[in-house]
N, C-alpha and C positions, 0 to 999 in steps of 0.2 A: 772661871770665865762663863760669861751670861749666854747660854745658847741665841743663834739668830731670829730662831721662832719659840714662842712659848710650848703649844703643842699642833697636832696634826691631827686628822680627821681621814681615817683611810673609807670609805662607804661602797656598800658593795650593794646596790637593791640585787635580790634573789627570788628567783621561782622556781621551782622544782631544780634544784643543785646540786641535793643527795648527793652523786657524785663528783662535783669539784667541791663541796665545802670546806672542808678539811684540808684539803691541798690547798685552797686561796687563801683561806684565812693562816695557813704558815707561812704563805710567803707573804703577808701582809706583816706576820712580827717580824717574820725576818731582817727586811727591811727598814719598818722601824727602830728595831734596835743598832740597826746601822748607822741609821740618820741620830740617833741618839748616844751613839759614843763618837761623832764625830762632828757632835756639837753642835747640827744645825737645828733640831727641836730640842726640846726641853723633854717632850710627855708625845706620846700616841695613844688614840684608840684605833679601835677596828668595828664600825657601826655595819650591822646588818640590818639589810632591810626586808622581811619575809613574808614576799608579798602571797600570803596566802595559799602558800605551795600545796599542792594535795600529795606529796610525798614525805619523804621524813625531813626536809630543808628544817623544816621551824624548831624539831627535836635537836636533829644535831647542833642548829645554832643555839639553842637554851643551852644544851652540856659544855659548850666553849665557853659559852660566858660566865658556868657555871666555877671551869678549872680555871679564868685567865679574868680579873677583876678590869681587866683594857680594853675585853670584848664586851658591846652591848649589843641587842636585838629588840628592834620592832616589828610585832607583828599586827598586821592588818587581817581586819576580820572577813574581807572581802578584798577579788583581785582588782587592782590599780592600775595594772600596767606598767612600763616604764616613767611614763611622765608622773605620776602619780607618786612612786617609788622613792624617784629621785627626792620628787619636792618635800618626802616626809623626811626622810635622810638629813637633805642640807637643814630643815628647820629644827633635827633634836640634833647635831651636831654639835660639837662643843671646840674644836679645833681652831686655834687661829688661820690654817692652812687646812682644807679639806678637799683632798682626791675624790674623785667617783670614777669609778670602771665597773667592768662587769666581772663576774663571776667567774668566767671561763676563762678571767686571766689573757687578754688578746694582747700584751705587751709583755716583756718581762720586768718585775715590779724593780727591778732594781736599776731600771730608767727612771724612775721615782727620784733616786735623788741628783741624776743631773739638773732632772724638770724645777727642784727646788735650790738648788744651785742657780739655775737662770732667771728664776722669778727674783732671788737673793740681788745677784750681780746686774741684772738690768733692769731691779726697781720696777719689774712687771707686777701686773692685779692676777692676770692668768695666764697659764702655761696650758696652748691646746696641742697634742701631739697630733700627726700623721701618719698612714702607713708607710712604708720604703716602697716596700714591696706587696702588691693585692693582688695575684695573681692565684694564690692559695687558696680565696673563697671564694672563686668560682665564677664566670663571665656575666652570668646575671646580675649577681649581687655589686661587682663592679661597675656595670652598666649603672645598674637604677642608681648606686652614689655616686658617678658622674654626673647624669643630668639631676639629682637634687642640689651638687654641692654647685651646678651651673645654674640652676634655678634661684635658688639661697643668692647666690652672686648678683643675681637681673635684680630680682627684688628686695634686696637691701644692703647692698653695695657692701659687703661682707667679704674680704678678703683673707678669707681661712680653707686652706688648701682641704681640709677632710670633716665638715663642720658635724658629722656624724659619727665619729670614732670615739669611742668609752675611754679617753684620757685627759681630763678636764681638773687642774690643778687652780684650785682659788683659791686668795686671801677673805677674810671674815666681810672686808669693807665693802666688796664686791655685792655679799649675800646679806648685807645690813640693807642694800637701797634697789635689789633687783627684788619686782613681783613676775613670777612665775606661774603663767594660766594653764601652759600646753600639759592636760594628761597622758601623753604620748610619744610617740618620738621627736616629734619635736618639741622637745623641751631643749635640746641640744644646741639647737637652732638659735632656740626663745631668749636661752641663757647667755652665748654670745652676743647676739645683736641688741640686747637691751644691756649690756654691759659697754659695747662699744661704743653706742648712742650716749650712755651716761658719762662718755668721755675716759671709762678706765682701758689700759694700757693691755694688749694680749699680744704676745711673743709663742713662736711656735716652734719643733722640732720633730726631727724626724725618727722614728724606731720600728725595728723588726715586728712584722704582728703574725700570729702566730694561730691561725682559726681552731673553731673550736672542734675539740676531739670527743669530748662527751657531753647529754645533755642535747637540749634539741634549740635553735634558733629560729624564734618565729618575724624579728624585723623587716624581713622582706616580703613577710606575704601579705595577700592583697586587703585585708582590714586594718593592715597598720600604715600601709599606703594610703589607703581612703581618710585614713584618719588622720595624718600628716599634711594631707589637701584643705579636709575640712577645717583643722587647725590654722592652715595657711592665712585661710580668708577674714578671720576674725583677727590672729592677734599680728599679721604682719603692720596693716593699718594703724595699729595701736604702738606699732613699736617706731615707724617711720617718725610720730609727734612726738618724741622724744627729747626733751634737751639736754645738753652737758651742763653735769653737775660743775660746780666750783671746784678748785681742786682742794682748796682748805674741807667742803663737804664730804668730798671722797673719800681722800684719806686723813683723816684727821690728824695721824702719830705723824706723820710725814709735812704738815706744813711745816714752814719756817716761825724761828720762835724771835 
């Protein structure tokens, strides 16, 4: 019997991760191999993205992909940041279905396959998760993603409860017609509302998140905020003149024949 997806695309961009890599990239097979004896993909990788880590991130990832022909690694010769990361990731992707999260693991992967379960069952493009519970990382960090995810809401009518949480599950057709400018955090943003706008479908869900224990997290401080502002002003404009695609455009394997 024909699995329901050909293959998957797990993507992790990475900066100095020494300590979670090995631990995320197991529970990236792990998983896959799950979704794979129960028939919903066909094939996984697990794409790294190393963004120039000045620690041992790029070694460990060459020796995984060395013992495991499912793992691949890009390294960037100079640091990117997140937006930059992402956008290398989805472009050497090969996954009909391609994840992206972070490194430190802030869900546990094995909501992965409900997330492809409901894309499956409600004919959704994208599965963005939530947190339940944000309590765990701290009053600040809560604050500033309330007023962005209220901000995101004023300015482009965006009705995604956590539009900045590293659980973002898309089909190919999504990443064939969305352009991607934000080298920064807001690409998270960029990446929803230019998929919304092109009229594809996003369905959301809610899971346990779980901050991170090793490894240092710089999203919240004040250059990556500056820089999510300075993003704002260019490409929200750009993303409001947007029209919906046709749906035969969209998704092509899905028209009526």
């Amino acid at each position: 019997m024909a699995p329901n997806f050909d293959s998957l695309t797990v993507l992790f961009p990475m900066w100095n991760e020494e300590l979670t890599i090995v631990r995320t990239v197991n529970a990236a097979r792990e998983i896959g191999d799950k979704l794979v004896d129960d028939g919903e993909i066909g094939s996984y990788e697990v794409l790294i993205v190393d963004d120039a880590s000045t620690d041992a991130t790029g070694e460990l990832a060459d020796k995984l992909a060395t013992d495991d022909e499912r793992i691949r690694v890009v390294h960037h010769p100079v640091n990117r940041k997140l937006g930059g990361s992402i956008k290398t990731g989805l472009a050497a992707s090969r996954g009909q279905l391609v994840l992206y999260t972070d490194a430190d693991l802030p869900f546990d992967l094995a909501d992965l396959a409900k997330a492809v379960r409901l894309l499956r069952v409600y004919d959704a493009d994208i599965v963005s998760a939530y947190r339940l519970d944000r309590t765990g990382e701290g009053w600040r960090r809560a604050l500033y993603s309330f007023l962005y995810n209220a901000l995101v809401r004023s300015l482009l009518s965006l009705p995604v409860r956590d539009v900045n949480f590293a659980f973002k599950l898309v089909r190919r057709e999504v990443l064939d017609h969305v352009r991607l400018r934000s080298e920064g955090s807001f690409i998270d943003v960029e990446l929803l509302a230019r998929a919304r706008r092109l009229g594809f479908g996003i369905i959301q869900f809610g899971v346990d998140f779980f901050p991170r224990t090793k490894g240092v997290s710089t999203l919240s401080s004040a250059p990556v905020i500056l820089r999510i502002l300075r993003e704002m002003t260019t490409i929200v404009p750009v993303i409001r003149r947007l029209e919906p695609l046709p749906p035969e455009v969209r998704r092509p394997s899905a028209a009526p024949r």
